[in-house]
C-alpha positions, 0 to 999 in steps of 0.5 A: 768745248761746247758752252751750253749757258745762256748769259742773257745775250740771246733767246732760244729761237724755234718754229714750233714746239716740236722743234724747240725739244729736238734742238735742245735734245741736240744741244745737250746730246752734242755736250754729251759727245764732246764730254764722252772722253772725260766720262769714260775716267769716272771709275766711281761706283757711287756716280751711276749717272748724269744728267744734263739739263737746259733751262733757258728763254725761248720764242716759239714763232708759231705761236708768237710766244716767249717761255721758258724751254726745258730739255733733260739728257740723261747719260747712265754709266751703270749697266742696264737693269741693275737697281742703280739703273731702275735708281736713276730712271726714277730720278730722271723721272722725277726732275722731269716731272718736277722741271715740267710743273714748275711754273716759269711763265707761260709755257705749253700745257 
């Protein structure tokens, strides 16, 4: 099992911006694949999706910077275009946007 939480031990290293999103985006995606047995036994209609989220220190070598680094993988277990859809994509929507604005040091703008 992949464990995606950060004791303190260590600091997300990247090259770039660029690369942090893409390695997190892989991380989280990884998560979901070996998740994806147990997700198939959700049968609760009242569960349309999840939403995996990594919040941790990071060092951007380009710019000599170290931040915070945010990435959200949203895994949707309602078919596409019902309202429970349209529901979880304004959810993510919002986390997004309130997980982007919230002041957690420096970060890119």
């Amino acid at each position: 099992m992949l464990l995606l939480k950060n004791l303190g031990e260590s600091i997300y290293d990247a090259p770039d911006w660029s690369a942090t999103k893409k390695g997190l985006g892989e991380l989280l995606q990884e998560a979901l694949q070996e998740s994806s047995n147990s997700l198939t036994k959700i049968r609760d209609k009242r569960i349309v999706g999840l939403v995996f989220y990594i919040h941790t220190a990071a060092f951007i070598r380009s710019e000599s910077l170290l931040t915070a680094a945010k990435q959200l993988v949203l895994r949707p277990l309602c078919p596409p275009g019902t309202p429970e859809m349209k529901a979880l994509e304004v959810f993510a929507s919002r986390m997004t946007d309130r997980a982007e604005n919230s002041y957690s040091g420096l970060e890119e703008g």
